[in-house]
PyMOL Python script that loads the backbone (N, CA, C, O; Angstrom):
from pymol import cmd

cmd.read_pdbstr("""\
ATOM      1  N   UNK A   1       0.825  -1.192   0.000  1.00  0.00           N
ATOM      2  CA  UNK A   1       0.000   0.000   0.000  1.00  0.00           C
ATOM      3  C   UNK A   1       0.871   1.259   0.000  1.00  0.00           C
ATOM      4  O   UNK A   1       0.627   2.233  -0.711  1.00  0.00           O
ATOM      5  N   UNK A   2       1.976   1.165   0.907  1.00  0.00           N
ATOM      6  CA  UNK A   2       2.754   2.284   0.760  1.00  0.00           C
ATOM      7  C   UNK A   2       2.889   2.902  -0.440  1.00  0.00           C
ATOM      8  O   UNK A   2       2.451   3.979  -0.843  1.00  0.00           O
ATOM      9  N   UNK A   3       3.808   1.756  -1.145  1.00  0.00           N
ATOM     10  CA  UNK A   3       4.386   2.028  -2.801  1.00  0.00           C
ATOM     11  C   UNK A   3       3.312   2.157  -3.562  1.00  0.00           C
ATOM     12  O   UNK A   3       3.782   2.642  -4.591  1.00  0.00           O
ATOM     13  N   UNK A   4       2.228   2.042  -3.714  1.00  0.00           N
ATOM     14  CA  UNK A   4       0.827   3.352  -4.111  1.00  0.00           C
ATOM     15  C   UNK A   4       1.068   4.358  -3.384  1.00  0.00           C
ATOM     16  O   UNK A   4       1.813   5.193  -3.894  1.00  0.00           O
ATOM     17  N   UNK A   5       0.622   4.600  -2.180  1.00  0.00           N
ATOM     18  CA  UNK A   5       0.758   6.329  -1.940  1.00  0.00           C
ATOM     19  C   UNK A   5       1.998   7.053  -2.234  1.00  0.00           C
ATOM     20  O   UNK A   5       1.920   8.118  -2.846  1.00  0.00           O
ATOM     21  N   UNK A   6       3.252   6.543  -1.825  1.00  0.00           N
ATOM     22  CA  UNK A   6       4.607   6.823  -2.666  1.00  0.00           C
ATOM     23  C   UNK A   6       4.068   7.073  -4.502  1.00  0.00           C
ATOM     24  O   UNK A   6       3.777   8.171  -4.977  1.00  0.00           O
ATOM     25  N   UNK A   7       4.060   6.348  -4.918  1.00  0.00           N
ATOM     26  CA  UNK A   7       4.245   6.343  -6.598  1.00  0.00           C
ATOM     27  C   UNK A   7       3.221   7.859  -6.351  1.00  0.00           C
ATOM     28  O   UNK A   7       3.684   8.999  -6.304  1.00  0.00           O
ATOM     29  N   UNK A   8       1.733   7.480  -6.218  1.00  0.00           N
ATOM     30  CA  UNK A   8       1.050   8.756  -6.524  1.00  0.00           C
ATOM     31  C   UNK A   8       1.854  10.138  -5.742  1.00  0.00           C
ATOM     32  O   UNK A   8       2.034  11.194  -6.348  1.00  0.00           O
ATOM     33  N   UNK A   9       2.182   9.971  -4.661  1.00  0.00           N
ATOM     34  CA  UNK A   9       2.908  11.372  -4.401  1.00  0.00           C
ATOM     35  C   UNK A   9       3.773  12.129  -5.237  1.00  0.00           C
ATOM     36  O   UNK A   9       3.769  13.313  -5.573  1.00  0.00           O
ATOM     37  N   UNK A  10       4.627  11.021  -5.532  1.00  0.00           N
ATOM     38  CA  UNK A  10       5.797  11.514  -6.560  1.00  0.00           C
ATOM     39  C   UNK A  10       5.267  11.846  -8.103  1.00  0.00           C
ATOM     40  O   UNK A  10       5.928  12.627  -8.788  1.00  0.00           O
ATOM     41  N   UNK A  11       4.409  11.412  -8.479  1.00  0.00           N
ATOM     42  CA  UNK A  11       3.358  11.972  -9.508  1.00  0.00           C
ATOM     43  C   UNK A  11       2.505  13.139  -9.092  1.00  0.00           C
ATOM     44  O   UNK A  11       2.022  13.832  -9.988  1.00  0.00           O
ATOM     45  N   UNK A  12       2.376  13.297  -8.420  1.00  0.00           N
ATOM     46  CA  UNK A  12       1.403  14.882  -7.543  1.00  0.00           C
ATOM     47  C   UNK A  12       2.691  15.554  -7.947  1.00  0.00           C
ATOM     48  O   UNK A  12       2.633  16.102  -9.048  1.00  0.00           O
ATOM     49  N   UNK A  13       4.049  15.652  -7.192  1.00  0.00           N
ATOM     50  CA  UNK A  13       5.225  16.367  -6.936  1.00  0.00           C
ATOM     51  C   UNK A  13       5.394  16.877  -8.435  1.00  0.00           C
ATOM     52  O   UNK A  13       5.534  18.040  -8.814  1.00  0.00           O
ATOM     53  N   UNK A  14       5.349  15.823  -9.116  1.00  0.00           N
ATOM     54  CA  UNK A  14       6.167  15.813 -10.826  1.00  0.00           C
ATOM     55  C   UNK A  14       4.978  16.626 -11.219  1.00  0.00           C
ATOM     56  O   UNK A  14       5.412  17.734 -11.533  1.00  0.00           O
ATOM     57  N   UNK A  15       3.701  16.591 -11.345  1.00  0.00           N
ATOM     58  CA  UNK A  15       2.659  17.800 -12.008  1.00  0.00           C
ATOM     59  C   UNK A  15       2.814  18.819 -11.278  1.00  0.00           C
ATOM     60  O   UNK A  15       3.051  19.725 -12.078  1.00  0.00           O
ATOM     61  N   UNK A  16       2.829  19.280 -10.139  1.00  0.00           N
ATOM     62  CA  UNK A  16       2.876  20.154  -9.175  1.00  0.00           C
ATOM     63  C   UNK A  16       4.315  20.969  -9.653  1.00  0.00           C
ATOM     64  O   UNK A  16       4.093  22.179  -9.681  1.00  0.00           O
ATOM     65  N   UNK A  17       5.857  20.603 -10.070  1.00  0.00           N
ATOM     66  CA  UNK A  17       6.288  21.188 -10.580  1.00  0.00           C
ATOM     67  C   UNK A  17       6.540  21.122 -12.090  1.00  0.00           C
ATOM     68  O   UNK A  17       7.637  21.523 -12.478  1.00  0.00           O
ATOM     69  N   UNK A  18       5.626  20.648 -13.021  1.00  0.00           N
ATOM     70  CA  UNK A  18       5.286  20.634 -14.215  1.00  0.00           C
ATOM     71  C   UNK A  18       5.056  22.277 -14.317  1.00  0.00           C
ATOM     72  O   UNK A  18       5.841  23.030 -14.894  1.00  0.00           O
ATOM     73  N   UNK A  19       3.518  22.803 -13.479  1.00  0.00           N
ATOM     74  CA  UNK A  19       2.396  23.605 -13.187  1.00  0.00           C
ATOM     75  C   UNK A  19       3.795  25.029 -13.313  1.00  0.00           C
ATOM     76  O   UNK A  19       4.113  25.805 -14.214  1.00  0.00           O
ATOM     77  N   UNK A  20       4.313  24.781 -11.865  1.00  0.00           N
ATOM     78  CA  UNK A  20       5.285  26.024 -11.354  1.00  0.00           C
ATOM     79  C   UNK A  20       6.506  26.086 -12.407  1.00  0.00           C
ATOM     80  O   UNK A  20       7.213  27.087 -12.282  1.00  0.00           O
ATOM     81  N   UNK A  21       6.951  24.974 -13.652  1.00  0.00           N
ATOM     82  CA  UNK A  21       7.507  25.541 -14.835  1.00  0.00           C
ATOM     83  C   UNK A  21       7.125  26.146 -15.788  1.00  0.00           C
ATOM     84  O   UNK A  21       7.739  26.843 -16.596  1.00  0.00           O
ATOM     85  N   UNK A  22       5.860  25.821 -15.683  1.00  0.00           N
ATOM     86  CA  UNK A  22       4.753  26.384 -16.959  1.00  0.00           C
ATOM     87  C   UNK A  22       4.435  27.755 -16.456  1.00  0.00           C
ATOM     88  O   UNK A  22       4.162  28.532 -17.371  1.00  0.00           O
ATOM     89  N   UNK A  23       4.395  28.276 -15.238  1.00  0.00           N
ATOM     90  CA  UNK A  23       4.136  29.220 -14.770  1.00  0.00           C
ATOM     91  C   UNK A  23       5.780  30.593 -14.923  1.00  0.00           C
ATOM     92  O   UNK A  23       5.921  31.758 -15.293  1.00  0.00           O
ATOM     93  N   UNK A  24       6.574  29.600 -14.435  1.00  0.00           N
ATOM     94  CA  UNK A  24       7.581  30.433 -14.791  1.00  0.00           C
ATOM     95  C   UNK A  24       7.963  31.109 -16.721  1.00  0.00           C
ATOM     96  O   UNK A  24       8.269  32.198 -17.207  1.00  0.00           O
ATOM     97  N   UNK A  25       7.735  29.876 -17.193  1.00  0.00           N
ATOM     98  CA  UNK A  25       8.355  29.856 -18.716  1.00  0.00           C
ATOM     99  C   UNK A  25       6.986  30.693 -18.970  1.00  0.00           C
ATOM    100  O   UNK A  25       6.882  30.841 -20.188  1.00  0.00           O
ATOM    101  N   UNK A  26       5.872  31.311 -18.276  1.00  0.00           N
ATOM    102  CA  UNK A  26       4.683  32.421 -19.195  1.00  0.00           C
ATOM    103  C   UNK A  26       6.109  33.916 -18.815  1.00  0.00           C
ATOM    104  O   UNK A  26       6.335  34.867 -19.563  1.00  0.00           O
ATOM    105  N   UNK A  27       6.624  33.699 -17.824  1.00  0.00           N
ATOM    106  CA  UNK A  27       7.047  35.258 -17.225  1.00  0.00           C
ATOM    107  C   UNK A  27       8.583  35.198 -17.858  1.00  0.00           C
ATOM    108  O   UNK A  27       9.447  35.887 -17.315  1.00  0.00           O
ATOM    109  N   UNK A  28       8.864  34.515 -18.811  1.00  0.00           N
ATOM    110  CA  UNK A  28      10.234  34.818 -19.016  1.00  0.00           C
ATOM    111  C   UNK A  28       9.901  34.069 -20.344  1.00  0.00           C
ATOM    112  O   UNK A  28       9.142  33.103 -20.414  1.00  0.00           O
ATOM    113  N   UNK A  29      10.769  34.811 -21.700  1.00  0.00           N
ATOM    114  CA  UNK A  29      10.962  34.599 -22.641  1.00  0.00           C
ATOM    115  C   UNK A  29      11.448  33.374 -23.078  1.00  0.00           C
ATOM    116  O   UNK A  29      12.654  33.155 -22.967  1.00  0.00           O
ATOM    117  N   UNK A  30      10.650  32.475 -23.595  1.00  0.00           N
ATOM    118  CA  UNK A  30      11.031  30.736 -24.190  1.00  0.00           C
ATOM    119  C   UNK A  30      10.386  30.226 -25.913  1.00  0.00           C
ATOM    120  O   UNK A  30       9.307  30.472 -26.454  1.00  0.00           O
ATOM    121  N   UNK A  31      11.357  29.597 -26.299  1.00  0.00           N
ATOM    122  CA  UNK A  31      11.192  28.956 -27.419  1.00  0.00           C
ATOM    123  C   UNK A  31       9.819  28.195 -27.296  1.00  0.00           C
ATOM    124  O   UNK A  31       9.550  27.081 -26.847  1.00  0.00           O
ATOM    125  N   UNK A  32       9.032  29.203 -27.862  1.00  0.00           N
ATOM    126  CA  UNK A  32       7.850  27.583 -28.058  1.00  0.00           C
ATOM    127  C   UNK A  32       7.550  26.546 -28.495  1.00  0.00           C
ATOM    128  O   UNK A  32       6.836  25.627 -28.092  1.00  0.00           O
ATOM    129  N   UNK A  33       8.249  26.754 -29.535  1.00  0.00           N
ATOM    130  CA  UNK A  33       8.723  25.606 -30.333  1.00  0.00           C
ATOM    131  C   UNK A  33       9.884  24.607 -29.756  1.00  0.00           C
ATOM    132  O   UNK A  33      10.542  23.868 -30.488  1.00  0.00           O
ATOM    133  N   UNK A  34      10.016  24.680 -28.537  1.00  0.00           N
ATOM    134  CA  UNK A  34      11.383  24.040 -28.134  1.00  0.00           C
ATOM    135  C   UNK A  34      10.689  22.152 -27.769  1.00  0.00           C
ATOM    136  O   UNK A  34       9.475  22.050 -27.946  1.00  0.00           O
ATOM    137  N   UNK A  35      11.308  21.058 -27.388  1.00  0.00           N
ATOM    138  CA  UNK A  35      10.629  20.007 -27.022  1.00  0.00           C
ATOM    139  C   UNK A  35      10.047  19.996 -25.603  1.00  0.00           C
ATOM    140  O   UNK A  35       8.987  19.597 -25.120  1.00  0.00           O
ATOM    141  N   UNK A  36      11.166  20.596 -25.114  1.00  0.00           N
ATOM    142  CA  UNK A  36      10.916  21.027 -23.203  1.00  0.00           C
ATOM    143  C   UNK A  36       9.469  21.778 -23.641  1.00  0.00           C
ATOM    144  O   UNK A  36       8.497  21.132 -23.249  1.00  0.00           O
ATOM    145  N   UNK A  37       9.206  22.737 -24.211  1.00  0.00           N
ATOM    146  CA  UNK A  37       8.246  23.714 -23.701  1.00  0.00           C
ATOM    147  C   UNK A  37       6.958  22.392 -24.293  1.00  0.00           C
ATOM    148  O   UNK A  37       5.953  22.019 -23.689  1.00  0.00           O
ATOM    149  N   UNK A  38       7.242  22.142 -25.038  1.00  0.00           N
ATOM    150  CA  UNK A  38       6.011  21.113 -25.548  1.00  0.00           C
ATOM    151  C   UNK A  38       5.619  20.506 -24.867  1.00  0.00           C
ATOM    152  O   UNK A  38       4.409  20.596 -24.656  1.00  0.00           O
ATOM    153  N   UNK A  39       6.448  19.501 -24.103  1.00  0.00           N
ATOM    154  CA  UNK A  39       6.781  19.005 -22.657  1.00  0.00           C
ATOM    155  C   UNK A  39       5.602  19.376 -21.611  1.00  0.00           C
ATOM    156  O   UNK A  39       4.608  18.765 -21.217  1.00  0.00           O
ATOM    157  N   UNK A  40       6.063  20.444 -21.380  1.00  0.00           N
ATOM    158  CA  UNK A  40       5.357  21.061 -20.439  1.00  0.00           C
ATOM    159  C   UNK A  40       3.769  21.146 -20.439  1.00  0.00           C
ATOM    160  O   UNK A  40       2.916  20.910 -19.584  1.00  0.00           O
ATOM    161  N   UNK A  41       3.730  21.595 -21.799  1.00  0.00           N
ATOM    162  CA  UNK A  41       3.010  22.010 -21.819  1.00  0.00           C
ATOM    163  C   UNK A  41       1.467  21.130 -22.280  1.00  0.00           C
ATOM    164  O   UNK A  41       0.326  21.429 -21.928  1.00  0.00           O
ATOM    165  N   UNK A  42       1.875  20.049 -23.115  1.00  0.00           N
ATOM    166  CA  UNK A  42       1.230  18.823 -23.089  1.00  0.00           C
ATOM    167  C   UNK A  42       0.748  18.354 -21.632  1.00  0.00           C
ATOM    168  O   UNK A  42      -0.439  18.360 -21.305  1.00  0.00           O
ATOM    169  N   UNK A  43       1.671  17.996 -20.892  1.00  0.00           N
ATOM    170  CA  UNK A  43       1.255  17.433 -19.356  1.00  0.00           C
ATOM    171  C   UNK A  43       0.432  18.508 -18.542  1.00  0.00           C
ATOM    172  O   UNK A  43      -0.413  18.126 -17.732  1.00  0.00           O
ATOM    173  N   UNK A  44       0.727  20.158 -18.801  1.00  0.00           N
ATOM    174  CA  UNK A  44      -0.294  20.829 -17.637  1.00  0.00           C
ATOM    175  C   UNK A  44      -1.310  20.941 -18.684  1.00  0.00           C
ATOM    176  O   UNK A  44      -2.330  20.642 -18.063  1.00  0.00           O
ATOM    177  N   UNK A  45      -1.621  21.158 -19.745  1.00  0.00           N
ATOM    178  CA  UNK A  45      -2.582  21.580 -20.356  1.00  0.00           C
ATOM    179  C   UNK A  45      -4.205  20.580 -19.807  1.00  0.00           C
ATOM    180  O   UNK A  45      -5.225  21.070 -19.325  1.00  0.00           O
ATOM    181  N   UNK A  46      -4.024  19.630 -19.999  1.00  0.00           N
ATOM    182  CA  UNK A  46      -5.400  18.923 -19.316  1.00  0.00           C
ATOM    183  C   UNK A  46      -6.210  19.332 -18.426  1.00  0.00           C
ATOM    184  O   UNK A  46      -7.411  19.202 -18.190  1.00  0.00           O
ATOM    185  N   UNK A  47      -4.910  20.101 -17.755  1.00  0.00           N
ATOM    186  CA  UNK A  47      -5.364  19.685 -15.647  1.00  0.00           C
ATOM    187  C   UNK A  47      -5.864  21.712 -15.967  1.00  0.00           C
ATOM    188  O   UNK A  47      -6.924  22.130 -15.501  1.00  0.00           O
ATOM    189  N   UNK A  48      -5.193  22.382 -16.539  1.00  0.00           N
ATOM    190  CA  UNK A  48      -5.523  23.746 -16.263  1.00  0.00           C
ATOM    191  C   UNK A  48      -6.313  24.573 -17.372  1.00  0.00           C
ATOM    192  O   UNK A  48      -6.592  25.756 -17.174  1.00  0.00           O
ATOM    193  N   UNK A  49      -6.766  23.718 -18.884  1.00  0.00           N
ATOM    194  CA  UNK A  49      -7.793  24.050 -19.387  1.00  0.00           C
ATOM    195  C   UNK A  49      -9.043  23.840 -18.734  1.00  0.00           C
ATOM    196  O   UNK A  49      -9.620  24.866 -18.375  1.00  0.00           O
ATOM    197  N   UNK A  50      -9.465  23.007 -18.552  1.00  0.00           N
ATOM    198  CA  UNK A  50     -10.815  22.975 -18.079  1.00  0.00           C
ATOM    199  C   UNK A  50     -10.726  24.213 -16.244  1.00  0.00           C
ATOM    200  O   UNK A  50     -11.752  24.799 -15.900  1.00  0.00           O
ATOM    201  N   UNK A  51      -9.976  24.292 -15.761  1.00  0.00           N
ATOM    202  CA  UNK A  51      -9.641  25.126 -14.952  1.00  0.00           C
ATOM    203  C   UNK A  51      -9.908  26.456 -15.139  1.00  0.00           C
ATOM    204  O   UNK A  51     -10.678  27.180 -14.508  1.00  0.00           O
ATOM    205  N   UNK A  52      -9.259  26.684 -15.988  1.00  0.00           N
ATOM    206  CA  UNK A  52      -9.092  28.119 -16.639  1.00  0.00           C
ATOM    207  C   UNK A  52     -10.749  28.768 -17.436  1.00  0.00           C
ATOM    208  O   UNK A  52     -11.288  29.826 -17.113  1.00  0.00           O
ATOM    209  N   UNK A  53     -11.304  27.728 -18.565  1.00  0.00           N
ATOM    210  CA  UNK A  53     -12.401  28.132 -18.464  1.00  0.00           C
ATOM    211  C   UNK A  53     -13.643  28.491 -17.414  1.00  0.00           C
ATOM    212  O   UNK A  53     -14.590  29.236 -17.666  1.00  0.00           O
ATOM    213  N   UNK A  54     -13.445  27.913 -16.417  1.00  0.00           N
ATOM    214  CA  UNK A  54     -14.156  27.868 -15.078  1.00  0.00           C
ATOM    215  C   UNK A  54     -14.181  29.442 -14.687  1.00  0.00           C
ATOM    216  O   UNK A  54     -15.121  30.225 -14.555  1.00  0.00           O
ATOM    217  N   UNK A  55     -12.407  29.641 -14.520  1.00  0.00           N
ATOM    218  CA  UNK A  55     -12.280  30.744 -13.692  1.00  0.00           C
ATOM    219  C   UNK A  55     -13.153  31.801 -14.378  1.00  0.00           C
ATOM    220  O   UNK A  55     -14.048  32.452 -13.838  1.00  0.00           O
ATOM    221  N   UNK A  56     -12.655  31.884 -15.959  1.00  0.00           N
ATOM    222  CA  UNK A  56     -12.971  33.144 -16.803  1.00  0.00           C
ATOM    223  C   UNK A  56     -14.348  33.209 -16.808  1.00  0.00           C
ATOM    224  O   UNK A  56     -14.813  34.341 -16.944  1.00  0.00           O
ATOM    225  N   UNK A  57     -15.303  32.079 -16.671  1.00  0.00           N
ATOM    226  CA  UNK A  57     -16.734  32.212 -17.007  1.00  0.00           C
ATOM    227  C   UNK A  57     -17.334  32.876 -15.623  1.00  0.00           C
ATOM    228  O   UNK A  57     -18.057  33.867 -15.721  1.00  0.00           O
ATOM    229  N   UNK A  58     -17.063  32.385 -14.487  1.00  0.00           N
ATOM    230  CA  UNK A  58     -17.534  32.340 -13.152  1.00  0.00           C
ATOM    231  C   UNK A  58     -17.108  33.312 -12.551  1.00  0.00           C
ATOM    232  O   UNK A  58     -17.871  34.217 -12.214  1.00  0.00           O
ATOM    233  N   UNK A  59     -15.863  33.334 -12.299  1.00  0.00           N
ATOM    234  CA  UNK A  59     -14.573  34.629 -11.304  1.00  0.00           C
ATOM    235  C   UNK A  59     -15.012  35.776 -12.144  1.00  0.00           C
ATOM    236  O   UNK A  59     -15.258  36.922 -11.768  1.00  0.00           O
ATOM    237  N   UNK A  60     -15.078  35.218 -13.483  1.00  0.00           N
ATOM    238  CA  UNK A  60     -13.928  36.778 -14.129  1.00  0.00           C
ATOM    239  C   UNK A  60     -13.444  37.808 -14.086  1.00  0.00           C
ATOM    240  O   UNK A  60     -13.767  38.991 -13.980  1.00  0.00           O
ATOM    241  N   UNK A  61     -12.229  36.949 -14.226  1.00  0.00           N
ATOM    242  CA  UNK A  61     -10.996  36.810 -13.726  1.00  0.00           C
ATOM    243  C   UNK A  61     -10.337  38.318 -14.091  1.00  0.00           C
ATOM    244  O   UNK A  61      -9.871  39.204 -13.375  1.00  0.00           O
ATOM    245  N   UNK A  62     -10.594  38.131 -16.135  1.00  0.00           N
ATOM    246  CA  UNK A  62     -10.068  39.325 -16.643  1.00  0.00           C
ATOM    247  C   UNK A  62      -9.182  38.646 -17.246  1.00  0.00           C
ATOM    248  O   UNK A  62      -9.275  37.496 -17.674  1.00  0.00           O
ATOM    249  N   UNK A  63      -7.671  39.875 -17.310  1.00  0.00           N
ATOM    250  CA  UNK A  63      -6.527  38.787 -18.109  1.00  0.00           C
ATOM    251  C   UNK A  63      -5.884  38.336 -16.480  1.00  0.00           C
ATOM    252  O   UNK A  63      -4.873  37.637 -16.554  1.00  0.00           O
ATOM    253  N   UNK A  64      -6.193  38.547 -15.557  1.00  0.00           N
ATOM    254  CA  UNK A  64      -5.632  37.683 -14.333  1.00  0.00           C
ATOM    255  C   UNK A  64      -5.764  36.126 -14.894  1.00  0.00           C
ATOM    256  O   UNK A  64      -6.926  35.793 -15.130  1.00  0.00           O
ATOM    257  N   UNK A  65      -4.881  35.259 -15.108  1.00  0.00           N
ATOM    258  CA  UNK A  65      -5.308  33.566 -14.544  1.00  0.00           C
ATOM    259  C   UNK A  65      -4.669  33.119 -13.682  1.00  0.00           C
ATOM    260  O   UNK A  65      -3.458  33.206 -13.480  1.00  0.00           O
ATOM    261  N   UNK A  66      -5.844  32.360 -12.844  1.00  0.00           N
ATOM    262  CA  UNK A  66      -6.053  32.359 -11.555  1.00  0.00           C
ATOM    263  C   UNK A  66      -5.406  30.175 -11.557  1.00  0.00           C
ATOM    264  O   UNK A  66      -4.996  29.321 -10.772  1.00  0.00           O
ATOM    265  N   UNK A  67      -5.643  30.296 -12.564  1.00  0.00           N
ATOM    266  CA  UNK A  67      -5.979  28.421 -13.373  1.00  0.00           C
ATOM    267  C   UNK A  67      -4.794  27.554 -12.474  1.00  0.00           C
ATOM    268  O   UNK A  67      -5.135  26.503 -11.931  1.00  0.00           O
ATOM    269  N   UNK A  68      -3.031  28.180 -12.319  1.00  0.00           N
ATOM    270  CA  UNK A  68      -2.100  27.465 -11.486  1.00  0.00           C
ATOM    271  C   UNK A  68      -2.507  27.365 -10.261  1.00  0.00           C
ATOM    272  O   UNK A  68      -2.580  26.235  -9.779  1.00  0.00           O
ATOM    273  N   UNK A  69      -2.814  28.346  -9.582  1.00  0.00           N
ATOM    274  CA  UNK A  69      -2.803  28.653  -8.156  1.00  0.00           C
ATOM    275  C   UNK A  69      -4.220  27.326  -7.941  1.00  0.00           C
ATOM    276  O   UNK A  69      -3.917  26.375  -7.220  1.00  0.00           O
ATOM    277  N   UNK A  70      -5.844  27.329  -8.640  1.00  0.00           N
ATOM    278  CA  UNK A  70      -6.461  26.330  -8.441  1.00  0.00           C
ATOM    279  C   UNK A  70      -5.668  24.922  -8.159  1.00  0.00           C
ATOM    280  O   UNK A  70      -5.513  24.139  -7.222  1.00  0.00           O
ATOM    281  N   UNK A  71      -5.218  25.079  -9.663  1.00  0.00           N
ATOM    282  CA  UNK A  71      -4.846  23.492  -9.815  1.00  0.00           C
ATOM    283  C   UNK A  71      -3.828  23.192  -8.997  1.00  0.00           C
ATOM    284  O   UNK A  71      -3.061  22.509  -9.676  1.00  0.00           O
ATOM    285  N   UNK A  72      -3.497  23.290  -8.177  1.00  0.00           N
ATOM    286  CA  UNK A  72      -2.281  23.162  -7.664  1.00  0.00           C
ATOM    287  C   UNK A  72      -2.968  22.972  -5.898  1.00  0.00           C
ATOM    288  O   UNK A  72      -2.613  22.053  -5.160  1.00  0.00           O
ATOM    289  N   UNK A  73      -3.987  24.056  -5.496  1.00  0.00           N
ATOM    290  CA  UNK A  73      -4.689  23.598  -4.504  1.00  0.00           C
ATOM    291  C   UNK A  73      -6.054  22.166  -4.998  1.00  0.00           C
ATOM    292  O   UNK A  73      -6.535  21.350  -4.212  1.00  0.00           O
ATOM    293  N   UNK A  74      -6.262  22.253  -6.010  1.00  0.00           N
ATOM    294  CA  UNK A  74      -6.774  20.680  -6.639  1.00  0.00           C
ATOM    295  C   UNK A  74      -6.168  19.357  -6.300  1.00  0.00           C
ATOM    296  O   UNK A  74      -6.551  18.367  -5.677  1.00  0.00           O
ATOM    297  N   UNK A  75      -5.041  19.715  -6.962  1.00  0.00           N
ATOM    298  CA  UNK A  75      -4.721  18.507  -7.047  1.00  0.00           C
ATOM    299  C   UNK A  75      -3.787  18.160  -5.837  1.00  0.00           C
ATOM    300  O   UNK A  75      -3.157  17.103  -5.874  1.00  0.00           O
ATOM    301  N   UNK A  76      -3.682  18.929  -4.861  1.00  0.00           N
ATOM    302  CA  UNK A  76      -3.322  18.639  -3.283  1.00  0.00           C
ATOM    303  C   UNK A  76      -4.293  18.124  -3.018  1.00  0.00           C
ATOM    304  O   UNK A  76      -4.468  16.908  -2.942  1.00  0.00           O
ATOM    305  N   UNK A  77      -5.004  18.896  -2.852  1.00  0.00           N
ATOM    306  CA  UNK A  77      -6.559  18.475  -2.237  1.00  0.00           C
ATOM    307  C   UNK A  77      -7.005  16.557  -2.344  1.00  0.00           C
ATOM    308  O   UNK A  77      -7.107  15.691  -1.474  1.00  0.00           O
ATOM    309  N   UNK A  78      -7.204  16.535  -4.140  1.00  0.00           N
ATOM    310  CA  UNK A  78      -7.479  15.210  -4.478  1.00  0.00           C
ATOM    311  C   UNK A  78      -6.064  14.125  -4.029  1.00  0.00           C
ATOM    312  O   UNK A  78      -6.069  13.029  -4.590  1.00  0.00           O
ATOM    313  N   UNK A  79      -5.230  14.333  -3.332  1.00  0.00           N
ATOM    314  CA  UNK A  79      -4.132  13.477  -3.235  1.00  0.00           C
ATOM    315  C   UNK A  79      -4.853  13.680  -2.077  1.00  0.00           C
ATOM    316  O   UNK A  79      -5.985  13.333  -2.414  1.00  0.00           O
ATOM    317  N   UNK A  80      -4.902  13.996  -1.024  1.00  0.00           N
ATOM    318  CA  UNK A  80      -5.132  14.009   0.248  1.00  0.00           C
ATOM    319  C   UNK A  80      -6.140  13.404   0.782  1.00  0.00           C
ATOM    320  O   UNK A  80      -6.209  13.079   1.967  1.00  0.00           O
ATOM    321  N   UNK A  81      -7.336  13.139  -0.418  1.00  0.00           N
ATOM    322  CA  UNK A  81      -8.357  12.092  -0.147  1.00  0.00           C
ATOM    323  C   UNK A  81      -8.219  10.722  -0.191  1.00  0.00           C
ATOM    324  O   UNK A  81      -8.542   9.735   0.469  1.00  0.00           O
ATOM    325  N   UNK A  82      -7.237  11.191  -1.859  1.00  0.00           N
ATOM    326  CA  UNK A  82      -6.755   9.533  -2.095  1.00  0.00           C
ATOM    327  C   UNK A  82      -6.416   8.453  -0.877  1.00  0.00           C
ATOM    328  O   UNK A  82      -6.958   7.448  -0.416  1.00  0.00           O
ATOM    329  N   UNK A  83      -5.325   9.154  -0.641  1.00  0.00           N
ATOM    330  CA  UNK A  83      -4.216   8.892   0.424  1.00  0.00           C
ATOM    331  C   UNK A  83      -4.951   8.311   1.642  1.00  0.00           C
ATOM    332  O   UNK A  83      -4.686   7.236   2.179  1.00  0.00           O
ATOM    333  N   UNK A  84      -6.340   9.564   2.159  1.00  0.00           N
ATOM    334  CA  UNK A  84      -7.060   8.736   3.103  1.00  0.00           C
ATOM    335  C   UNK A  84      -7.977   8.074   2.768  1.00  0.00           C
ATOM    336  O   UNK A  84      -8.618   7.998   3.816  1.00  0.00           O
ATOM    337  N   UNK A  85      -8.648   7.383   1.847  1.00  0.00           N
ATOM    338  CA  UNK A  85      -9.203   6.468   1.424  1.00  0.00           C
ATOM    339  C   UNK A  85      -8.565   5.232   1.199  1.00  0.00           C
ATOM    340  O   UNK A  85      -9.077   4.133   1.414  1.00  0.00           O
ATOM    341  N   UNK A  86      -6.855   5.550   0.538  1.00  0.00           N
ATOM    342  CA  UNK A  86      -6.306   4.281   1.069  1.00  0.00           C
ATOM    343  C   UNK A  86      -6.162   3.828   1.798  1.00  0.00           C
ATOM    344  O   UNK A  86      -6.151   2.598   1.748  1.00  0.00           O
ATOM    345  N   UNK A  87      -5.934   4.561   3.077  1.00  0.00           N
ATOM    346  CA  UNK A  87      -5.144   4.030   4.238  1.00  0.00           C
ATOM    347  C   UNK A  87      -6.672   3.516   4.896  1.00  0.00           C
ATOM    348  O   UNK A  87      -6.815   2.523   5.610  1.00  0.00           O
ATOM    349  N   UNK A  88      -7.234   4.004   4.670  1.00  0.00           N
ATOM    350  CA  UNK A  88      -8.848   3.586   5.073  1.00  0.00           C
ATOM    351  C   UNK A  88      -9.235   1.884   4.665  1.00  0.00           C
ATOM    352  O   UNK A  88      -9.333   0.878   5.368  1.00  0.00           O
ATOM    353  N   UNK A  89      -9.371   2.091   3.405  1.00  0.00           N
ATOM    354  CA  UNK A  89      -9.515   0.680   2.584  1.00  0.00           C
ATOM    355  C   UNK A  89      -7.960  -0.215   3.461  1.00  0.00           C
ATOM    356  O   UNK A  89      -8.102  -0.724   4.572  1.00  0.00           O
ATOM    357  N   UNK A  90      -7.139  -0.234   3.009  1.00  0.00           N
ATOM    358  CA  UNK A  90      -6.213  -0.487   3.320  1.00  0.00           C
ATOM    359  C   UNK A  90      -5.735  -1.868   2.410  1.00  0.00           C
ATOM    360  O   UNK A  90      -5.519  -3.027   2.764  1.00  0.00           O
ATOM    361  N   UNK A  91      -5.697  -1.442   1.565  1.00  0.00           N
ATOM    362  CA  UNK A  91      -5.423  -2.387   0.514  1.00  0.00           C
ATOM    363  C   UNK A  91      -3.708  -3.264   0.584  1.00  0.00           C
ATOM    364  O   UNK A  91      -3.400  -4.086  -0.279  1.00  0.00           O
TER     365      UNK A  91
END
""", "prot")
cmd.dss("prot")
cmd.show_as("cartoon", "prot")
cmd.util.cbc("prot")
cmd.orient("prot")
């Protein structure tokens, strides 16, 4: 059971700083065309489109996006259930 909550943590960690590269590479000048940025940007795109439309329809927001800062309290959040539902089940 451990090595489930391990593996998923370290997968939370790895999107979690996927999110905070994608966030950096908007505030500083990058090849978009590069493989890294593709990279990136393939893996957060899932988790912070549907995010992002949310904010703009509901918040709006404006040109603020709000979409990292969610997803990032998201997908803590959903690890933290996981985690106690495993240890619950206890598989």
């Amino acid at each position: 059971m451990w090595v489930i909550i391990r593996s998923l943590g370290y997968f939370v960690q790895f999107i979690e700083w996927m999110i905070f590269i994608r966030v950096i590479m908007s505030w500083v000048r990058t090849n978009r065309y590069s493989a890294f940025h593709s990279f990136v940007y393939n893996m957060t795109e899932p988790i912070m489109s549907p995010i992002r439309e949310l904010t703009f329809r509901y918040l709006k927001t404006g040109p603020i996006d709000l979409s990292p800062i969610i997803a990032l309290f998201l997908i803590r959040f959903i690890y933290r259930v996981l985690v106690s539902v495993l240890l619950r089940v206890g598989i």
